[in-house]
C-alpha positions in Angstrom: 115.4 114.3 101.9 112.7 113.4 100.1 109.1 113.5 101.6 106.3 112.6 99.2 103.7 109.6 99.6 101.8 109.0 96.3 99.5 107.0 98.3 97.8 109.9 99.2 97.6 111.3 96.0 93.7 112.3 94.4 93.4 112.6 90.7 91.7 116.0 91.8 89.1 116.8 88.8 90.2 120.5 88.3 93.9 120.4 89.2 96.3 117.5 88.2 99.9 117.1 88.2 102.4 115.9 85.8 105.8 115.5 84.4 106.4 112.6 85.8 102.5 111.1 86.0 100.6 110.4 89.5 101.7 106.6 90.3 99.5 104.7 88.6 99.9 101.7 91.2 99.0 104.3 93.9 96.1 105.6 92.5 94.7 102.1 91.7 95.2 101.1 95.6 93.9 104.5 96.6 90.4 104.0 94.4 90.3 100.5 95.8 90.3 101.5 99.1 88.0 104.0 98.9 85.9 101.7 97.0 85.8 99.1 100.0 86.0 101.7 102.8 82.3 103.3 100.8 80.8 99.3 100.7 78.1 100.8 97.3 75.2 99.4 96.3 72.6 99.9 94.2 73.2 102.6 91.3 76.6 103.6 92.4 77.8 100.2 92.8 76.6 99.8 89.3 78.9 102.4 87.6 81.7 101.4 89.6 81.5 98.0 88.0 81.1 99.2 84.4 84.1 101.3 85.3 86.0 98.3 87.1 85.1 96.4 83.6 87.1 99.5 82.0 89.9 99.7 83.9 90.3 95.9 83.0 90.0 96.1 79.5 92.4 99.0 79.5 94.6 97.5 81.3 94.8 94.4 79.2 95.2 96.7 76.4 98.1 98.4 77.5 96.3 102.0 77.5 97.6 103.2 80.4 95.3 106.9 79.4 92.2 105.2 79.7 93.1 103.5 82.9 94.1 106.8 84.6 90.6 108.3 83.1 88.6 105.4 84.7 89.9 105.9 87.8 89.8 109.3 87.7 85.8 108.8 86.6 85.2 106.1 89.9 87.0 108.4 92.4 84.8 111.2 90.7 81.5 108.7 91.6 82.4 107.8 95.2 82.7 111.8 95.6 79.4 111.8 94.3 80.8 113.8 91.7 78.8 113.6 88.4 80.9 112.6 85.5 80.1 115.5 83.2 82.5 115.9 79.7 83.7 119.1 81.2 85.0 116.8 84.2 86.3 114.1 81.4 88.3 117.2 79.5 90.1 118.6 82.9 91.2 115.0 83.5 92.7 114.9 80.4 94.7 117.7 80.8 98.5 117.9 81.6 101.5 119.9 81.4 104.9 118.6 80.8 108.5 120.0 80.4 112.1 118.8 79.5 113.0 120.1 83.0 111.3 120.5 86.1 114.0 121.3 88.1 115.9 124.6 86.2 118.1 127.2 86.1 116.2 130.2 86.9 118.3 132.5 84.9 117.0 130.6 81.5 114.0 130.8 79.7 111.8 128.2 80.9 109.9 125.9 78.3 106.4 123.3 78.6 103.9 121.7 76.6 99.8 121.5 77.5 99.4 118.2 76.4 96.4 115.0 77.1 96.9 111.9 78.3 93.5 111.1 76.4 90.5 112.1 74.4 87.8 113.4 76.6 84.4 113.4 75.1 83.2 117.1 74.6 82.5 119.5 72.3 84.9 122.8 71.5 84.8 125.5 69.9 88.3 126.3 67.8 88.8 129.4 70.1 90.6 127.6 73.0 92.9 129.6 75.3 95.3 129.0 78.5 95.9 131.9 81.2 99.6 130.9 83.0 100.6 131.7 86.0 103.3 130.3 88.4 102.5 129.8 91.8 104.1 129.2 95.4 103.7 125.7 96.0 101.4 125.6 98.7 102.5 123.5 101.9 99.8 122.0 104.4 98.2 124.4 107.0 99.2 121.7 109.9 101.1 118.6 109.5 98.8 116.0 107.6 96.6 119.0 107.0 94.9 120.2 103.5 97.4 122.3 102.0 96.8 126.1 101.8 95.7 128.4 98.6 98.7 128.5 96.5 99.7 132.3 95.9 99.9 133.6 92.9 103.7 135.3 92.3 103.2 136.0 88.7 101.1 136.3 85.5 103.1 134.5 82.6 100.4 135.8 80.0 97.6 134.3 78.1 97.8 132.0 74.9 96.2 131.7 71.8 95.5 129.1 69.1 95.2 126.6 71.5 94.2 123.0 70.1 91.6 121.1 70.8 93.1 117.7 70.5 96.7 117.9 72.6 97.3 114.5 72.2 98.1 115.2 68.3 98.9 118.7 68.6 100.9 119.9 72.5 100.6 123.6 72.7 104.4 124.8 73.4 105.1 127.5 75.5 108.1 129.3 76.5 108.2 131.9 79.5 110.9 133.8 81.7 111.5 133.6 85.2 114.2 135.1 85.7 114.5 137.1 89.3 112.0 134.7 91.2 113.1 133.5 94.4 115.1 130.4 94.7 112.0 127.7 95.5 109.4 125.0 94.8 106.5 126.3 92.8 103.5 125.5 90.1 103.4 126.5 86.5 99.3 126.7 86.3 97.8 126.4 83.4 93.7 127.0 82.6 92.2 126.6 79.4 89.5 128.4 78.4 86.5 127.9 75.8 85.9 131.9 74.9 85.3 133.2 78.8 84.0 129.7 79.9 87.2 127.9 81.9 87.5 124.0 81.0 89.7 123.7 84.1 93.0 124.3 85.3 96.4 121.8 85.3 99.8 122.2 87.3 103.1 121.4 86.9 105.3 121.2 90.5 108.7 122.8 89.3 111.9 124.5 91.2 113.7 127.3 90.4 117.5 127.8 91.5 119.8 130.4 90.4 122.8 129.3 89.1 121.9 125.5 89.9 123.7 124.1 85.9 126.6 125.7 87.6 126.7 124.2 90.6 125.6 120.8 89.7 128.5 120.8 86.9 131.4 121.5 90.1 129.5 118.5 92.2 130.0 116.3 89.0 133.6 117.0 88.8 134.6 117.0 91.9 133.0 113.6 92.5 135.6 112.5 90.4 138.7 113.6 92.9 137.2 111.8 96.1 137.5 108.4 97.3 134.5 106.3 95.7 132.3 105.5 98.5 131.9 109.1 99.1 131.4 109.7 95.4 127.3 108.9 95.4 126.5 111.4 98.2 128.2 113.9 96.1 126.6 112.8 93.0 123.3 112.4 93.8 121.1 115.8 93.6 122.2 115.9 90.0 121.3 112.2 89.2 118.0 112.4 91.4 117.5 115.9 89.0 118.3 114.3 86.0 115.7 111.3 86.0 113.0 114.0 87.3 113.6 116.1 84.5 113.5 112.9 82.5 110.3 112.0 84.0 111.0 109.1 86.0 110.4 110.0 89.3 108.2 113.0 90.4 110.0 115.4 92.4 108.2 115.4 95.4 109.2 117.7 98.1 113.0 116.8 97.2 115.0 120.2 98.2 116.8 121.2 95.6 119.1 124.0 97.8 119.3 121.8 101.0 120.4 118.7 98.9 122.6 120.3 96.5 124.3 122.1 99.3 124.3 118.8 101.6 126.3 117.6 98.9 128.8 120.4 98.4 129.5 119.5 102.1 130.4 116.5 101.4 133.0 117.5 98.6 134.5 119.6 100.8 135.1 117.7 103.3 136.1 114.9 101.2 138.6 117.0 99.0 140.4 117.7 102.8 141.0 113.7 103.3 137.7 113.0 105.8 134.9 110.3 105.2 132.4 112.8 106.7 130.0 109.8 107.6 133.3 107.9 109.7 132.0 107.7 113.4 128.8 110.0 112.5 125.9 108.6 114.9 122.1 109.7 114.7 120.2 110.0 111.4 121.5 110.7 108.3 120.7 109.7 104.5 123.8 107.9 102.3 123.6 107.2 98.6 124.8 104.7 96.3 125.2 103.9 92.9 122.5 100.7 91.8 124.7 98.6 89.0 122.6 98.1 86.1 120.0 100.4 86.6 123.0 103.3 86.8 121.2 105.5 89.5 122.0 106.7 92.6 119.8 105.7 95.0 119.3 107.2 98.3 118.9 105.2 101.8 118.5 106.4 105.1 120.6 105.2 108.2 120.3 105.4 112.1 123.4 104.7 114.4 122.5 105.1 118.2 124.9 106.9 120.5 126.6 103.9 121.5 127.6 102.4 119.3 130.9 101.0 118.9 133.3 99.5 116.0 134.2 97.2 118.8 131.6 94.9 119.2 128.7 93.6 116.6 125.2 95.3 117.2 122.2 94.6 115.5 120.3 95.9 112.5 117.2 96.8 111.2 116.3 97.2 107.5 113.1 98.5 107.1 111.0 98.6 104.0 108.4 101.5 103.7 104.5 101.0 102.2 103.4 102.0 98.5 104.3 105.4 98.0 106.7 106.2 100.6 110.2 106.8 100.2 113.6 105.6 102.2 112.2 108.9 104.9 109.1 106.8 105.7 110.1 104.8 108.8 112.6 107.8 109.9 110.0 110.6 109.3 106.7 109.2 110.2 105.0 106.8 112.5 105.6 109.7 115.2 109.4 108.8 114.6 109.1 105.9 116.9 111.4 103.5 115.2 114.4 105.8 115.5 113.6 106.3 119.6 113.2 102.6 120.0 116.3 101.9 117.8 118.2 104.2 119.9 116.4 102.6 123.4 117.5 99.0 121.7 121.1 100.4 120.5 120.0 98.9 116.7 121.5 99.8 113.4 118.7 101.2 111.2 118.9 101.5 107.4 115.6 102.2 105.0 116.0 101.9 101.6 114.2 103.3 98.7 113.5 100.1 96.9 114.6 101.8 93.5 111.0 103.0 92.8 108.3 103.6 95.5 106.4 101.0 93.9 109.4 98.5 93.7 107.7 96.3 95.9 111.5 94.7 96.7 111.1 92.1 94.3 107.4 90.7 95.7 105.7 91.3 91.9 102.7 92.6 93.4 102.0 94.7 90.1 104.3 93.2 87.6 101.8 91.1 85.7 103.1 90.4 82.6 104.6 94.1 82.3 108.2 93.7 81.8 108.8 97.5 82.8 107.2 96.7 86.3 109.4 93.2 86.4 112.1 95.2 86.0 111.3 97.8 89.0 110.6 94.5 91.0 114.2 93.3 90.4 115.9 96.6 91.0 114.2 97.0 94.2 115.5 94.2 95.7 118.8 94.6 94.4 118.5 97.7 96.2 117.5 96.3 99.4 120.3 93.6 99.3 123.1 96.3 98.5 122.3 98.6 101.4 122.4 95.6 103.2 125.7 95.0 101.5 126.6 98.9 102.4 125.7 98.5 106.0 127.7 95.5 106.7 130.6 96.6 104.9 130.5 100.0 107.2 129.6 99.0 110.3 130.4 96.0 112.6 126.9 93.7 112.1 126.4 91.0 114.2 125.2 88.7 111.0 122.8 86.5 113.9 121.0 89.7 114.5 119.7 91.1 111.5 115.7 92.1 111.1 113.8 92.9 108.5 110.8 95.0 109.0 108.1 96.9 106.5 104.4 98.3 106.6 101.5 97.7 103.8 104.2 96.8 100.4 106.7 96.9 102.6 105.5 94.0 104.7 104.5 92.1 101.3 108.5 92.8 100.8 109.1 91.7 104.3 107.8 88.3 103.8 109.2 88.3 99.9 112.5 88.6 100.9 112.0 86.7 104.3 111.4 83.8 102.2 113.9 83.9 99.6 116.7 84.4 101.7 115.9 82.6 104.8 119.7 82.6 105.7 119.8 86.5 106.4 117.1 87.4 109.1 117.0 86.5 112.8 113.5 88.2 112.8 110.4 89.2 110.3 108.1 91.9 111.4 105.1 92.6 109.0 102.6 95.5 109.5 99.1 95.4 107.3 101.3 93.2 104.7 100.2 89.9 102.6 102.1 87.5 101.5 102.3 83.4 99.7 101.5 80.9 102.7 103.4 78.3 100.0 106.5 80.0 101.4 106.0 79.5 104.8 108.0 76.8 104.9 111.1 78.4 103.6 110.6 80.8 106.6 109.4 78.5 109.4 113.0 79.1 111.4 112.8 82.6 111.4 110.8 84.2 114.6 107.7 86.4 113.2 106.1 89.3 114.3 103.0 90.3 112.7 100.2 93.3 112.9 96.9 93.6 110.9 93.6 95.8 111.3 90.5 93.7 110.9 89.1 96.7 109.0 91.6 97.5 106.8 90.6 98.5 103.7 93.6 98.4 101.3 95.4 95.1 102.5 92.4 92.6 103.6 93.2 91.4 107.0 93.1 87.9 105.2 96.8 88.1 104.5 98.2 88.5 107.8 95.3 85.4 108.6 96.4 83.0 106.5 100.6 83.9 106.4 100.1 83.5 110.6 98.2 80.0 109.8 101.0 78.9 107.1 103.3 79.5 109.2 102.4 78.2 112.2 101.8 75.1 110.4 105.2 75.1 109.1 105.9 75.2 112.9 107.6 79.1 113.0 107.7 81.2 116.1 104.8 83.8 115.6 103.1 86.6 117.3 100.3 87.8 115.3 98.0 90.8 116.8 94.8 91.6 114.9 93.3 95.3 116.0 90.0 95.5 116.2 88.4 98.2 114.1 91.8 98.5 113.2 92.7 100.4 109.5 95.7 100.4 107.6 98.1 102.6 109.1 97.0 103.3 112.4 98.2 99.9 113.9 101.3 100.8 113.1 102.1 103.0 115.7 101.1 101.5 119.2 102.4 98.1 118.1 105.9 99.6 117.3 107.5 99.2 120.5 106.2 95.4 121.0 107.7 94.9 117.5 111.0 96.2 118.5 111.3 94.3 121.6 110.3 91.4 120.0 113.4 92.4 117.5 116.0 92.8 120.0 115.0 89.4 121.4 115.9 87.6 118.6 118.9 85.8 117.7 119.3 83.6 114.9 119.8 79.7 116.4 117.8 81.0 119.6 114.1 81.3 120.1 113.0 83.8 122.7 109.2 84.4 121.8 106.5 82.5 122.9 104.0 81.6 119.8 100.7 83.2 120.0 
C-alpha cells in the first residue's frame, strides 16, 4: 500500500526529486500556506509579490519550469533563504530514467537533465559524483527522515554540460548484487572542486522483478475477472511510474508484487480470496478509459453479514494523500469507529492525488487537469459501483466523507448526485453555496479551523450559511485556533455518530 503525501513535500534547494516531478498542485498549496501561516510585510512581502506576479505569468504561459522555479525561489524567501544563482542552478537540476522501478540484474540507465535555465555563470569543466543511497525513512513517525547511507560509489563523470535542458548527460551504471530495496541514485555536479548541489532520484531495485511481473501478467488471464486487477496491478502501478505518471512513493515493490502472487494462487485453486474477508484490505480495479488499475481501500467490520444491508462510508482523502489516507492516518480512527458503528468503508484513490473527484479546483482551462477531474470521479462512482455490487448496501445509508480536497469533493459530488447520500461530512473543505440547493435534503456535518491556513475557514462559513438557507440539516463546528488537519481528529467520532444516524427520508440531527 501506498504511503506518500505530496502535500508535505519541500522543493528542498540542495536535494530534489524526480522522475515523475513533485506535484505541482501540492507545492503551490504548500507555498500558499506557508505564505499565510508567515503573514510578510515589508521587504519580504515585496518579493513574494514580484514572485506571485511570476508564478502568474508562467502559469498563463504554460511554462510549467518557471512556475516550479518561482516557487522554489518564494519557499527559498520565507526560509529566509537568499536566492543566490547557485540556489537557482540546484533547483534546476533533475535526474530522470526510463525506469524507476528495475530489474537489479540489468544495467541501470538515467539522464541529469533541467527543468530550466538558472542564471549563473560555469565554467566548461562540469562534473557529477554518483552514488546510490538507502532511502532514508523518518527517525519517528512524522519525524525528519534520517542521513541517507551511502551503499555505493557509481563513479564520477566527465564532460558534463552546462545547459541540460539542450544537452541531458546519459549515464549508465550496474547494480547488480544490491539488496532487494527502495533507494536514491544521487547525483552532484561540480564546478572544478566547487559542488553546484546535489539531485536524487527515489528508485527500487528487485532481483528478478521482469520475471515475476511477466507470470502475474499471464496468469491474470486464467482467473475469473474481478480478481484479475488485484493480480495485475504492481505491474500497471510500475509501468505508469516508470512512465512518469505517478511518483512511486513508498509503494513496496516485494510486498505488492507478492500480495499479488497470493492472489493468483489462490485464484488459480477456484477461491475469491476477498469472499467473506472482514477487516482492512486494499482491492483494485481497472478504470475504463483511462485503462489503469486503480487501487482502493476497503473496511468490513466483524459483523458483518450478506444477510442484512449495512451501511457505507466512502471517504475521499485531502491533496496529496492516497486511497491509505483515511485507513492509515488520523490515529486510524475511522476504521475503530467504522467497526464501533458496523459501517462499510471504502477510500478511493481519485485516479490522481490531485483528482479532486471531479470538483475542478485546478483545472482552469488545462485540459490535462480536466481530464484528471473526470477520471477521479469516475473512480469514486465505480468503487461505489464495486462496493455495492460485493456487498449487501443498504442504498438509504450511504455517506460520503473527505478532509481538505476531499471535502471540496465531498460537497462536489454531494451536489451532483443528490440521490446517493443519506449524509455529507466535510472536514477543512470549500465548496459553491449555488449548490446548496441541490443538497438541502441531505443531513450535513461540517468541521473547519478558524486558523487554517490552506483552506480559509470562509468555505465551511458560507457552504453552512447556503445551506441552511436552502433549509438542510447542518451541524457545523468551527475550532478555535484550529489548523488544517488537526480538527480532524477529535471531531471524528461526532462525525461518525452523526453518520450512523442518518437515513435517507429521516432526519435525526438537530441543526446547529
Amino acid at each position: 500500500m501506498r504511503k506518500f503525501i505530496l502535500i508535505a513535500l519541500v522543493l528542498a534547494p540542495s536535494l530534489a526529486f524526480a522522475q515523475a516531478l513533485p506535484n505541482l498542485n501540492s507545492l503551490s498549496v504548500r507555498y500558499n500556506s506557508q505564505k499565510t501561516s508567515a503573514k510578510p510585510d515589508g521587504e519580504l512581502k515585496a518579493q513574494l509579490d514580484e514572485v506571485d506576479k511570476a508564478i502568474a505569468d508562467a502559469r498563463r504561459a504554460g511554462n510549467n519550469g518557471e512556475v516550479r522555479r518561482q516557487i522554489a525561489k518564494g519557499l527559498a524567501l520565507l526560509n529566509k533563504d537568499p536566492w543566490t544563482p547557485a540556489l537557482d542552478f540546484r533547483n534546476s537540476l533533475v535526474l530522470r530514467a526510463d525506469r524507476t522501478v528495475a530489474d537489479s540484474t540489468q544495467p541501470f540507465a538515467f539522464r541529469l537533465e533541467q527543468i530550466y535555465r538558472p542564471s549563473i555563470d560555469l565554467t566548461p569543466a562540469l562534473t557529477t559524483r554518483v552514488t546510490l543511497q538507502q532511502r532514508a525513512q523518518p527517525t519517528r513517525p512524522g519525524g525528519p527522515p534520517a542521513p541517507p547511507v551511502t551503499v555505493r560509489e557509481l563513479g564520477t563523470f566527465d564532460g558534463v554540460s552546462r545547459d541540460l535542458r539542450e544537452s541531458p548527460y546519459p549515464i549508465e551504471v550496474g547494480v547488480a548484487g544490491v539488496a532487494d530495496g527502495a533507494y536514491l541514485i544521487q547525483a552532484e555536479v561540480l564546478d572544478g572542486a566547487t559542488s553546484l548541489g546535489s539531485v536524487s532520484l527515489n528508485v527500487s531495485f528487485t532481483r528478478g522483478l521482469d520475471a515475476r511481473l511477466k507470470a502475474l501478467e499471464s496468469g491474470a488471464a486464467t482467473i475469473a475477472e474481478p480478481i484479475r486487477a488485484d493480480v495485475l496491478y504492481p505491474g500497471d502501478f510500475i509501468r505508469n511510474v516508470n512512465r512518469g505518471r505517478v511518483p512511486i512513493g513508498q509503494f513496496d515493490v516485494i510486498d505488492e508484487v507478492t500480495i499479488a502472487e497470493g492472489v493468483l494462487a489462490a485464484a488459480r485453486g477456484g477461491k475469491d480470496p476477498f469472499k467473506g474477508k472482514t477487516g482492512d484490505f486494499e482491492r483494485h480495479h481497472l478504470l475504463a478509459g483511462a485503462n489503469e488499475v486503480m487501487p482502493y481501500r476497503v473496511y468490513v467490520p466483524k459483523g458483518y453479514s450478506s444477510s442484512r444491508p449495512s451501511a457505507l462510508v466512502i471517504a475521499l482523502h485531502g491533496l496529496g494523500g492516497t486511497e491509505d489516507s483515511f485507513f492509515d492516518q488520523y490515529q486510524r480512527q475511522p476504521v475503530q469507529l467504522a467497526e464501533k458503528y458496523g459501517l462499510l468503508m471504502a477510500a478511493p484513490l481519485g485516479y490522481r492525488v490531485d483528482g479532486a473527484y471531479g470538483a475542478r479546483i485546478f483545472a482552469g482551462g488545462d485540459v490535462a487537469a480536466q481530464r484528471r477531474g473526470e477520471y477521479s470521479e469516475k473512480d469514486v462512482l465505480e468503487v461505489l459501483r464495486l462496493m455495492k455490487a460485493n456487498y449487501n448496501i443498504d442504498d438509504s445509508r450511504i455517506y460520503l466523507m473527505g478532509h481538505s480536497m476531499g471535502g471540496i469533493g465531498t460537497w462536489a459530488l454531494g451536489a451532483k448526485y443528490p440521490q446517493t447520500w443519506a449524509a455529507l461530512v466535510s472536514f477543512a473543505g470549500n465548496g459553491s453555496p449555488a449548490l446548496a440547493e441541490q443538497m438541502k435534503s441531505i443531513p450535513q456535518f461540517i468541521v473547519h479551523g478558524d486558523n487554517d491556513p490552506t483552506v480559509n475557514v470562509s468555505g465551511s462559513r458560507n457552504m453552512t450559511a447556503a445551506l441552511k438557507k436552502a433549509g438542510a440539516t447542518v451541524t457545523y463546528i468551527e475550532v478555535p485556533g484550529g489548523g488544517h488537519s488537526d480538527v480532524v481528529v477529535p471531531n471524528l467520532p461526532g462525525a461518525f455518530e452523526f453518520m450512523a444516524q442518518q437515513k435517507k427520508g429521516v432526519v435525526a440531527s438537530t441543526k446547529q
